[in-house]
KOLSESE-964652 format. One record per residue: residue in one letter; x, y negated, z negated of N, C-alpha, C in turn. Coordinates in pm, 1 decimal, padded with zeros to 6 digits. Last residue first. Example, Ala and Ser with C-alpha at 12.3 -4.5 7.8 and 13.67 -1.06 7.14 Angstrom:
<recs>
- r n.c1 n.c2 n.c3 ca.c1 ca.c2 ca.c3 c.c1 c.c2 c.c3
- S 01285.0 00225.0 -00708.0 01367.0 00106.0 -00714.0 01290.0 -00003.0 -00787.0
- A 01319.0 00569.0 -00780.0 01230.0 00450.0 -00780.0 01320.0 00330.0 -00780.0
</recs>
This chain:
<recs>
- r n.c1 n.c2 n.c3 ca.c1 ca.c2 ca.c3 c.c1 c.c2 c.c3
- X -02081.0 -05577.0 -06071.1 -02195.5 -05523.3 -05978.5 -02316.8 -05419.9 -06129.0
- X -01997.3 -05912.5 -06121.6 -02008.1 -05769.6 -06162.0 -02136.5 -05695.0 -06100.9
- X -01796.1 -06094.8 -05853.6 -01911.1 -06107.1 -05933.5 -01923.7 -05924.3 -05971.0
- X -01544.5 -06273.7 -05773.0 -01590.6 -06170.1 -05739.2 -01724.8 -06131.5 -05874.5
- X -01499.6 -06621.5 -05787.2 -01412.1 -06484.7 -05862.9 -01588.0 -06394.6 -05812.9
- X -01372.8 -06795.8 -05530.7 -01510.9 -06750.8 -05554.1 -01456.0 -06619.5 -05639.6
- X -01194.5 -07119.0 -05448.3 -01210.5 -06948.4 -05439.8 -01336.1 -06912.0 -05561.2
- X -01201.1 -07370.8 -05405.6 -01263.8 -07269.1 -05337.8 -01275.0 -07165.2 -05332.6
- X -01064.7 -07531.1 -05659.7 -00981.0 -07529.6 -05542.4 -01065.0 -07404.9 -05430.2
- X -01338.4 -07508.2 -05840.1 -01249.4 -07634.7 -05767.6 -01157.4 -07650.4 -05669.6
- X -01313.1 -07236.5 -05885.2 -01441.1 -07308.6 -05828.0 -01372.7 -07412.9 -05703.7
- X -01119.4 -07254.0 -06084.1 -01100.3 -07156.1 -05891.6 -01187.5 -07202.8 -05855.9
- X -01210.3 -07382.0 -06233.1 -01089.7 -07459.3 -06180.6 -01081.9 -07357.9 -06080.0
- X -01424.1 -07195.3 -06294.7 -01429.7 -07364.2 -06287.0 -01303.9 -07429.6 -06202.7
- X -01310.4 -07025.3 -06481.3 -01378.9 -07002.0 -06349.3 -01404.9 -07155.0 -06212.0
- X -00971.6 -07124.0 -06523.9 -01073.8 -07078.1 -06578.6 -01197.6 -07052.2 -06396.6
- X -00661.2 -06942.1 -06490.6 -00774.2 -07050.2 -06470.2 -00896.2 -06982.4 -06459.8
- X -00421.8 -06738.2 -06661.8 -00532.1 -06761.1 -06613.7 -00688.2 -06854.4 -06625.5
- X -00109.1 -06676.9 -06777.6 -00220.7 -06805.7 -06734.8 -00289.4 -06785.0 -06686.2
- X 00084.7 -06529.5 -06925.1 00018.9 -06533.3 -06814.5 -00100.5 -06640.2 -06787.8
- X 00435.9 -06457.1 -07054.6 00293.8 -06497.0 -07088.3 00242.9 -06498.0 -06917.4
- X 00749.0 -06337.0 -07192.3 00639.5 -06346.5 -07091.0 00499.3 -06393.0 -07111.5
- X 00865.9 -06343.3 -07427.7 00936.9 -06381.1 -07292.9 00840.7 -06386.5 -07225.7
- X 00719.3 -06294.7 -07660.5 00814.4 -06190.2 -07625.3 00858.1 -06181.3 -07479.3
- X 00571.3 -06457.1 -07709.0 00634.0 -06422.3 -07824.3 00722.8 -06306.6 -07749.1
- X 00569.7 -06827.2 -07723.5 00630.2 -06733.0 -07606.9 00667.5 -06610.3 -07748.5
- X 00278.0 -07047.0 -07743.1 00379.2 -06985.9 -07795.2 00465.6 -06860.4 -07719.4
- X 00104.9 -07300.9 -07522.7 00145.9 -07161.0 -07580.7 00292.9 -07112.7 -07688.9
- X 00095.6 -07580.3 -07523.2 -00048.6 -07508.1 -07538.7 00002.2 -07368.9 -07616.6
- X 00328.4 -07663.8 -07434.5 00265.4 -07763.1 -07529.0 00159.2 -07646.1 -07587.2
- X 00439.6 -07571.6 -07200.7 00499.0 -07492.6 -07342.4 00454.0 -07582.5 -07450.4
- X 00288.0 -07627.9 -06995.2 00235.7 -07516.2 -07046.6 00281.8 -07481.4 -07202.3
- X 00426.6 -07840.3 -06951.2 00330.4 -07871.9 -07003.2 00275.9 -07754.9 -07096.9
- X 00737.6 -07893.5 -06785.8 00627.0 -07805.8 -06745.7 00535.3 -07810.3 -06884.1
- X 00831.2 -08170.7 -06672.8 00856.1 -08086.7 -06747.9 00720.2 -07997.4 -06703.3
- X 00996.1 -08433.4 -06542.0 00926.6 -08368.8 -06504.1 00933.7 -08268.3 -06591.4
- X 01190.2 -08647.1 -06624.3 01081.3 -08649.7 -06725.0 00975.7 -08569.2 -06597.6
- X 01424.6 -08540.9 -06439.1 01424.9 -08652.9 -06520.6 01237.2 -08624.3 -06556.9
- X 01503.0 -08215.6 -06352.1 01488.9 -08321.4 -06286.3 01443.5 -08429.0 -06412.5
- X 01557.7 -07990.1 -06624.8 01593.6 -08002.3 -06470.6 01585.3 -08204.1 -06448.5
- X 01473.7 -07995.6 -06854.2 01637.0 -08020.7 -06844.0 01707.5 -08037.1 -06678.8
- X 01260.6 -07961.4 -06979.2 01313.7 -08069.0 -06915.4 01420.1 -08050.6 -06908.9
- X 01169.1 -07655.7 -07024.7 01206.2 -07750.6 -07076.2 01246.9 -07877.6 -07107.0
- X 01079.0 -07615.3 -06728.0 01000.1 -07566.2 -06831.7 01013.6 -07670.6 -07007.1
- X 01315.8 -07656.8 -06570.4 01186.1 -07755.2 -06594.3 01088.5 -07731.0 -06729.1
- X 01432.7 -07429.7 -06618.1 01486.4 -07559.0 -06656.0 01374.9 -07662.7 -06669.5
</recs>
């Protein structure tokens, strides 16, 4: 519901500005930078 606004008054979810939905599901993944930002450390190639 939020996704669309239809839940709570001008809270919406944003994501459906950026993506297209082509077959119900999508996945989001932050960039390195934004795990940086909240402390997590993406695992490095050996």
């Amino acid at each position: 519901e939020r996704m669309y606004g239809i839940g709570e008054p001008s809270i919406t979810d944003r994501l459906i500005d950026f993506v297209t939905a082509d077959t119900g599901s999508f996945y989001v993944v932050p960039s390195i930078e934004a795990l940086e930002a909240i402390g997590v450390t993406p695992p490095t190639a050996d």
